[in-house]
Backbone bond lengths (Angstrom), bond angles and torsions (degrees), N, CA, C in turn:
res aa  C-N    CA-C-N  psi(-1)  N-CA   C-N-CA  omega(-1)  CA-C   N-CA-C  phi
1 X - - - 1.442 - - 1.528 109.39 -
2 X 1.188 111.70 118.80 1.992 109.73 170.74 1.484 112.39 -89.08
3 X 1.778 86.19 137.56 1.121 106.92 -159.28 1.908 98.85 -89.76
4 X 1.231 107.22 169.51 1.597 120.13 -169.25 1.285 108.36 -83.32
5 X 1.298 115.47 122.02 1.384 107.83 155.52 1.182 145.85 -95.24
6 X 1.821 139.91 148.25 1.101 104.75 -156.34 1.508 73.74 -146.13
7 X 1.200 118.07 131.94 1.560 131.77 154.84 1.800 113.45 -69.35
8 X 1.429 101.11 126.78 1.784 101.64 166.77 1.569 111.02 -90.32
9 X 1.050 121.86 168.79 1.356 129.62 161.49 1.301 118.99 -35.17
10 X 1.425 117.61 -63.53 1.977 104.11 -175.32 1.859 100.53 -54.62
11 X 1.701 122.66 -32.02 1.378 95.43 -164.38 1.226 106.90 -95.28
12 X 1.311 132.34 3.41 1.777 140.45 123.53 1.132 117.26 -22.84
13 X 1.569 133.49 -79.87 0.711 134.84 174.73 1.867 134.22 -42.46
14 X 1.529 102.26 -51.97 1.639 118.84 142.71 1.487 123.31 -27.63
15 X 1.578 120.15 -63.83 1.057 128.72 -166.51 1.424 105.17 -58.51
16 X 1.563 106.05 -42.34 1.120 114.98 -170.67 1.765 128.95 -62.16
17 X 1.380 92.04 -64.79 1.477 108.37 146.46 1.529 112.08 -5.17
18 X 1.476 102.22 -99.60 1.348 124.65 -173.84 1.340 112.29 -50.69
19 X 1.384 146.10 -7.03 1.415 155.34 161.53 1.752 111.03 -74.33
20 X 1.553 101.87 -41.62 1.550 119.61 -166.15 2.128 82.99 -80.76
21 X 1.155 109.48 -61.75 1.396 103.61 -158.52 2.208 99.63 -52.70
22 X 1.295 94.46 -39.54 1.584 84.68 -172.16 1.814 111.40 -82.81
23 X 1.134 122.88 -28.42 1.115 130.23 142.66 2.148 119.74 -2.24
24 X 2.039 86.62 -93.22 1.132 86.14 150.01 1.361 151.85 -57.10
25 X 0.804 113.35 -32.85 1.562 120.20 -161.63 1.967 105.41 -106.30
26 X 1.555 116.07 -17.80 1.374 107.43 169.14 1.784 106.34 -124.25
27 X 1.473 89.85 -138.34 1.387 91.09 -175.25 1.834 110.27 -110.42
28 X 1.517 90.63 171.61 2.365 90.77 169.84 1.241 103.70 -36.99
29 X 1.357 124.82 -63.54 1.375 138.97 -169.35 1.235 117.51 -45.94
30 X 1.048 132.62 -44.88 1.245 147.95 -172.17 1.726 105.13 -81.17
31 X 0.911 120.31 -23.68 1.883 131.57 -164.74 2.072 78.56 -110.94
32 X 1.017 157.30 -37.89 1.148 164.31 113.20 1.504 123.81 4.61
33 X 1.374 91.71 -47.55 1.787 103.17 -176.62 1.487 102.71 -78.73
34 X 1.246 98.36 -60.75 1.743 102.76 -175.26 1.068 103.97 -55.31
35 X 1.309 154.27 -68.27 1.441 169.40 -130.50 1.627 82.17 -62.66
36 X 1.365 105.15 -64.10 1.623 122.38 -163.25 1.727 112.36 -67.27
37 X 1.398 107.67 -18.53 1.121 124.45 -173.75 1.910 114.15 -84.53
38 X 1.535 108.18 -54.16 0.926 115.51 168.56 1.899 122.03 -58.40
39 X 1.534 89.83 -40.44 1.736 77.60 -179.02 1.724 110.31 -85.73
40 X 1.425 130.91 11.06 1.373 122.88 128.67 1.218 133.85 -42.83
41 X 1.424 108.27 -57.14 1.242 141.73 -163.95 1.946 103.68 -61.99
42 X 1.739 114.46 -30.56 0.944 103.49 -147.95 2.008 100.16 -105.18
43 X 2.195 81.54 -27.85 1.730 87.17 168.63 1.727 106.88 -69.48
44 X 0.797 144.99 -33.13 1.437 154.52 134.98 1.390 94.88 9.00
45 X 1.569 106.66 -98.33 1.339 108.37 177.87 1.104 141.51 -31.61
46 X 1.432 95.05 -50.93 2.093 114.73 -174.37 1.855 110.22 -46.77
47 X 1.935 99.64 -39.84 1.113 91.90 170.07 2.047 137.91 -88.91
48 X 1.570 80.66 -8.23 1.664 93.30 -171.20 1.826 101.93 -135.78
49 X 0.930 122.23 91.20 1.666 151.76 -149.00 1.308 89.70 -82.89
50 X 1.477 128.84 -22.34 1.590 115.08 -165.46 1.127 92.44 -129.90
51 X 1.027 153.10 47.85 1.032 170.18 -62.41 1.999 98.33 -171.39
52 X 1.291 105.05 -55.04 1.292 114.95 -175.70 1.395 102.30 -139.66
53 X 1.491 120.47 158.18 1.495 138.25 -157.11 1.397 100.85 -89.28
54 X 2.117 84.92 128.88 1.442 96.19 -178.46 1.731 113.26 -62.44
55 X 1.677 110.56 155.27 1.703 124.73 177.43 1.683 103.84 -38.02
56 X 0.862 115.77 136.56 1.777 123.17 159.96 1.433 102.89 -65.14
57 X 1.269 119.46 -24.84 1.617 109.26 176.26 1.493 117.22 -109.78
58 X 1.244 113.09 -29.58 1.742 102.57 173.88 1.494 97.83 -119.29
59 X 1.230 129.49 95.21 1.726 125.66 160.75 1.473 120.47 -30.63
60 X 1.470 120.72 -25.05 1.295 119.16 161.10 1.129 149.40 -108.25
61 X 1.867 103.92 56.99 0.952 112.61 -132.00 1.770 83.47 -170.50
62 X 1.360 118.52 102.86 1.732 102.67 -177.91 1.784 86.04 -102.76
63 X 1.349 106.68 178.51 1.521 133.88 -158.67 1.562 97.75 -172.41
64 X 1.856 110.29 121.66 1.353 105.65 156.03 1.387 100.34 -165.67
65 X 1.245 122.03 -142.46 1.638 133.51 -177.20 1.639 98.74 -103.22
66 X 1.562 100.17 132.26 1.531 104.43 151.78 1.541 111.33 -71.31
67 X 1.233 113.33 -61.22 1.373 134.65 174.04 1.820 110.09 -149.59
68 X 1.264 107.20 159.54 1.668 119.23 -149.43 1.891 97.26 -42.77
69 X 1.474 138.08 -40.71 1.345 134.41 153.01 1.095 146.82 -54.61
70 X 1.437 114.91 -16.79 1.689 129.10 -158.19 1.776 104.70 -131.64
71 X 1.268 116.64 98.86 1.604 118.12 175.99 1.427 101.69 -82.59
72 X 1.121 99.93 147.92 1.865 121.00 170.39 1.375 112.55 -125.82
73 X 1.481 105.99 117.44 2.109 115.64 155.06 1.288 89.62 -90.60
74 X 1.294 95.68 145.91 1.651 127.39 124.44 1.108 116.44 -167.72
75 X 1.606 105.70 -153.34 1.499 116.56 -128.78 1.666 92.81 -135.46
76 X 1.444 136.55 147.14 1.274 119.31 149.38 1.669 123.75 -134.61
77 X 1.250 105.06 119.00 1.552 121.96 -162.78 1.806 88.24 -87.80
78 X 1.688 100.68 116.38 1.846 99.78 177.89 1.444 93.81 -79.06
79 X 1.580 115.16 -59.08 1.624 122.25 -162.98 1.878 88.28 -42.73
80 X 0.997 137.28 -90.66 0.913 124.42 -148.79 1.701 128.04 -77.06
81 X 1.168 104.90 11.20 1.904 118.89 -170.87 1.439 103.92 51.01
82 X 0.963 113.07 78.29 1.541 119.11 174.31 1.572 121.89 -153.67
83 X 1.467 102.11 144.49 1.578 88.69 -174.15 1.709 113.43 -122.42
84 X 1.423 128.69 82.86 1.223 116.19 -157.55 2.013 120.96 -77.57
85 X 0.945 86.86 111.75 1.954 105.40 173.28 0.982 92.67 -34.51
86 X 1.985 148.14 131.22 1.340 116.55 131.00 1.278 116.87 -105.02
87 X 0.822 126.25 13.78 1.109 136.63 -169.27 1.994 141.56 179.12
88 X 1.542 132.56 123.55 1.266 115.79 -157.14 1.521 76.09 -129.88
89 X 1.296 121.94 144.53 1.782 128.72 163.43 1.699 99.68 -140.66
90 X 1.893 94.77 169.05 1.606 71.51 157.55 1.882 99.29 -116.15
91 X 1.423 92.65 175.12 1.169 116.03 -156.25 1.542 114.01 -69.18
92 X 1.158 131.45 1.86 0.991 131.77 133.62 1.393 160.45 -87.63
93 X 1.383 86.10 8.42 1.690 117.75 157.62 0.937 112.07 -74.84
94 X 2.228 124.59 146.49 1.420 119.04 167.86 1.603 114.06 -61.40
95 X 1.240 84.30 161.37 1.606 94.02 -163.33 1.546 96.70 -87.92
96 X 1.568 117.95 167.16 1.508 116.83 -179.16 1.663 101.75 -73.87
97 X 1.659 117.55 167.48 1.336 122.48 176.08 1.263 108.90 -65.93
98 X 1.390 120.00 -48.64 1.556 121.15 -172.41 1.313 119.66 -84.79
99 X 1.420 126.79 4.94 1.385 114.37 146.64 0.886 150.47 -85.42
């Protein structure tokens, strides 16, 4: 059964970001690709929750690559089938303290 995903605000904000930076700096296509890329990336998940290796610092808490630029946290709630986003950067940004 795939579980729900739900983006919070910081990985709103992330998503966003990273749309505005490629936006500027490439082409439609390219703001197109990712768009198209991530929501692979996310039915991906919905069905396979562990998808990528839990944080070395919070076990409840996975961390990996969307693709070789774009890191993804989250979270996975079993009781409730849900998978919460907290976060999307790209990967050459510092990383948060608590991950």
């Amino acid at each position: 059964m795939a579980f729900k995903i739900i983006l919070l605000p910081r990985a709103i904000r992330g998503f966003d970001k990273i749309i505005a930076y490629i936006a500027e700096n490439w082409t439609d296509r390219e703001v197109t690709n990712f768009i198209d890329e991530t929501d692979r990336f996310l039915e991906v998940l919905s069905t396979h929750p562990d998808i990528l290796k839990p944080s070395a610092k919070n076990k409840n808490l996975h961390r990996g690559p969307l693709n070789p630029l774009t890191i993804v946290t989250y979270r996975v709630k079993l009781l409730k089938k849900e998978i919460e986003i907290v976060n999307i950067r790209g990967a050459r940004q510092k990383p948060l303290k608590w991950q």
